[in-house]
C-alpha positions as CSV (number, residue, x, y, z in Angstrom):
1,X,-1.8,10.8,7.4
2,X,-1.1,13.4,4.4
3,X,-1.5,12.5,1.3
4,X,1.7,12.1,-0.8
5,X,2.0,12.2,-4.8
6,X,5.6,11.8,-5.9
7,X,4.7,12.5,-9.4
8,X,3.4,16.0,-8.4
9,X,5.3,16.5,-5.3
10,X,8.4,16.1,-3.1
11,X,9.1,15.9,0.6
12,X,11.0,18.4,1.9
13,X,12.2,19.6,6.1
14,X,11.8,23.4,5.9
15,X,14.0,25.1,8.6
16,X,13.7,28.4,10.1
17,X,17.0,30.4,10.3
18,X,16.1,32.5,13.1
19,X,14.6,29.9,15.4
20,X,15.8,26.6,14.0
21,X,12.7,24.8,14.0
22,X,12.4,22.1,11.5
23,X,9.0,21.3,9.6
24,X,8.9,18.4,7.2
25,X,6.0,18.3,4.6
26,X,5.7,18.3,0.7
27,X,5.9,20.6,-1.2
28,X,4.2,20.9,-5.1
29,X,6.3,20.8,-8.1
30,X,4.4,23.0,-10.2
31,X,3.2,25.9,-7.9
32,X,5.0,25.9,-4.8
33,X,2.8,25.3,-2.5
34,X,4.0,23.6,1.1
35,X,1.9,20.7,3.1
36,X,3.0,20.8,6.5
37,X,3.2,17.4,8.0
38,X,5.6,16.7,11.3
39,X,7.6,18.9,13.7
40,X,10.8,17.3,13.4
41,X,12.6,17.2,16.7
42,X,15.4,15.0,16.6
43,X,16.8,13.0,13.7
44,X,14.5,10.3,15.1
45,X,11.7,12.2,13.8
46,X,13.2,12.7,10.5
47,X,13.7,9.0,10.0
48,X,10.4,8.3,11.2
49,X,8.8,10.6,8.5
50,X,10.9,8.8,5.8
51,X,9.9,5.4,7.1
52,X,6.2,6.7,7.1
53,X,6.3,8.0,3.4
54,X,9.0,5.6,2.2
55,X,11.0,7.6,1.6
56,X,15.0,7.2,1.2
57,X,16.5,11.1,1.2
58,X,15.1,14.2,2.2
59,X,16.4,18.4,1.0
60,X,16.1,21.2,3.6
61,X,15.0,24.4,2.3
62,X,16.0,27.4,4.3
């Protein structure tokens, strides 16, 4: 399991435009940077990332 720092992060589904593929990690509040965590599949996936991290809403970056 990733490591996850709400004070210096946020969780985030990145989604590919061409493909559609769906990627849900963190990303850092100060530089940017982008932990991958889970494929995200179906919207069984996504709930199962927020249950992991506790997590109650979730952005998708394009």
């Amino acid at each position: 399991m990733v490591a996850y720092d709400p004070e210096k992060q946020y969780a985030v589904i990145r989604s590919s435009i061409c493909t559609g593929e769906k990627v849900a990690g963190f990303k850092n509040k100060d530089d940017g940077h982008f932990v991958e965590v889970m494929l995200i599949r179906s919207p069984a996936d996504e709930e199962s990332f927020k249950e992991m991290y506790g997590i109650e809403s979730i952005k998708t970056e394009y």
